[in-house]
C-alpha positions in Angstrom: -0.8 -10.5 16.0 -0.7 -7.2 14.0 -2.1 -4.1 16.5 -2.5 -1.2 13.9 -0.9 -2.5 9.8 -1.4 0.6 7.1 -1.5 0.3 3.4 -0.7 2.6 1.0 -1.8 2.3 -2.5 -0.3 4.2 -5.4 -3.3 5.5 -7.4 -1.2 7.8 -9.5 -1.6 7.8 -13.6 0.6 5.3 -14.0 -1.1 2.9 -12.4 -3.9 0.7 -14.3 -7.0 -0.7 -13.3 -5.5 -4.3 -13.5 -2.8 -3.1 -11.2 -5.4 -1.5 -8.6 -7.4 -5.0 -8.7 -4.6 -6.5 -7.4 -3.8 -4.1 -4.7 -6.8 -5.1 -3.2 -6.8 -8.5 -3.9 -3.5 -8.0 -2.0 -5.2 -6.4 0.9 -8.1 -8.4 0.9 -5.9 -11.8 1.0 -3.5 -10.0 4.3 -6.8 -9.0 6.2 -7.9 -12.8 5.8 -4.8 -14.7 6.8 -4.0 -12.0 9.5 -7.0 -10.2 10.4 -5.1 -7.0 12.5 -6.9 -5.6 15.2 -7.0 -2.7 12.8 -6.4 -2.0 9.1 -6.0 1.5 7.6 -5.6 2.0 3.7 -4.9 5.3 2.7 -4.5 5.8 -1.6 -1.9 8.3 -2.7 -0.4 10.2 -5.7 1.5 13.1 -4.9 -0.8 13.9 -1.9 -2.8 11.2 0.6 -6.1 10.8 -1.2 -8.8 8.7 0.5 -8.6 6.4 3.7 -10.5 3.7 5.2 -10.3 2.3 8.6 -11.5 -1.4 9.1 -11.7 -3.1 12.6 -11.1 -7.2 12.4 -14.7 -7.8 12.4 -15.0 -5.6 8.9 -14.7 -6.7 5.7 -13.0 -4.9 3.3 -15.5 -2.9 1.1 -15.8 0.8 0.0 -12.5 1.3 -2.0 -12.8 3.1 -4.8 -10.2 5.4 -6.2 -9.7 8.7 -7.2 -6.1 11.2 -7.9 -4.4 9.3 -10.4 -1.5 12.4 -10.7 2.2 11.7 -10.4 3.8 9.5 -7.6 5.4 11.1 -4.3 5.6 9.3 -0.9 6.6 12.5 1.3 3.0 12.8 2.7 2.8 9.1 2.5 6.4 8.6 5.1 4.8 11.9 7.1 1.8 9.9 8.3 3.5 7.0 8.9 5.5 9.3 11.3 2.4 10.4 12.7 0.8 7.2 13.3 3.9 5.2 13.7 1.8 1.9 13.0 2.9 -2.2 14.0 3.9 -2.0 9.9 3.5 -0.6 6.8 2.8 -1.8 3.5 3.3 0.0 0.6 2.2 -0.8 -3.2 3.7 0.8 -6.1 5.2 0.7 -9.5 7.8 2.2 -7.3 8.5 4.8 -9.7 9.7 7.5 -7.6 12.4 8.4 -4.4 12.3 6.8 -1.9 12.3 9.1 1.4 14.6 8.0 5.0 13.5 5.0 6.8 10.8 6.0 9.5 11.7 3.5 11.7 9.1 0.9 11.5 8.7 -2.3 9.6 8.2 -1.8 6.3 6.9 -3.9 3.4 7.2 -2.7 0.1 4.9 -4.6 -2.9 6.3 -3.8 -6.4 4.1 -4.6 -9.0 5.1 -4.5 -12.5 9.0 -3.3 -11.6 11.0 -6.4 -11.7 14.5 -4.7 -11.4 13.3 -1.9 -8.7 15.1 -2.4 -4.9 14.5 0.0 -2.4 17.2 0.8 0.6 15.6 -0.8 3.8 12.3 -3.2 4.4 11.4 -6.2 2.5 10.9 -5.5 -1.3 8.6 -8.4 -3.0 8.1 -8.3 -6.5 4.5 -8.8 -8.0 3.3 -9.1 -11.5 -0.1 -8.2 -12.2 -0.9 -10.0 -15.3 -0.1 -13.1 -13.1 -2.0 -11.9 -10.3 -5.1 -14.0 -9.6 -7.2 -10.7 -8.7 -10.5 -10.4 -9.8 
């Protein structure tokens, strides 16, 4: 199993409340299939915003967002440097540049961008008025 998986949520402007439901309905549905050992989520816009650490005997409770500025993933790649986590997960619009690879696994979620690719991980595409988040 999973050691250490972060998330990172976009929570800049142009990201909408239905879109943010289904981040955590995202979240929520990888913590019950794969329960890490531990789960960080850290929100971002142009700077790291809030983060929450959750053991595998936590649920996943106490998100609530706050930023909503533009989108840049510099601070987001420097604490995955810093961490250097079993994966990342990152969900976007994916509206912004993508920075180097950091070297670890990484899973990119991009809701509402059908035609967006990204230059290394695993890219899935998600549409939120689809989404079955609450």
């Amino acid at each position: 199993g999973l050691a250490h998986l972060r998330w990172y949520l976009d929570c800049s402007g142009s990201v909408t409340d239905a879109q943010l439901a289904t981040y955590i309905s995202e979240v929520a549905g990888a913590k019950a299939v794969h329960n890490p050992e531990r789960m960080t989520v850290t929100s971002f816009d142009t700077k790291l915003r809030d983060t929450w650490e959750f053991s595998e005997s936590q649920d996943l409770t106490g998100l609530e967002f706050h930023g909503r500025g533009g989108t840049n993933l510099k601070e987001v790649f420097d604490d995955i440097r810093k961490h250097r986590p079993s994966a990342a997960i990152i969900i976007s619009d994916l509206d912004v540049s993508i920075p180097p690879n950091p070297g670890i696994p990484i899973l990119w979620i991009c809701v509402d961008n059908p035609k967006r690719t990204v230059p290394y991980g695993t890219i899935i595409h998600l549409d939120s008025k689809t989404s079955t988040a609450p």
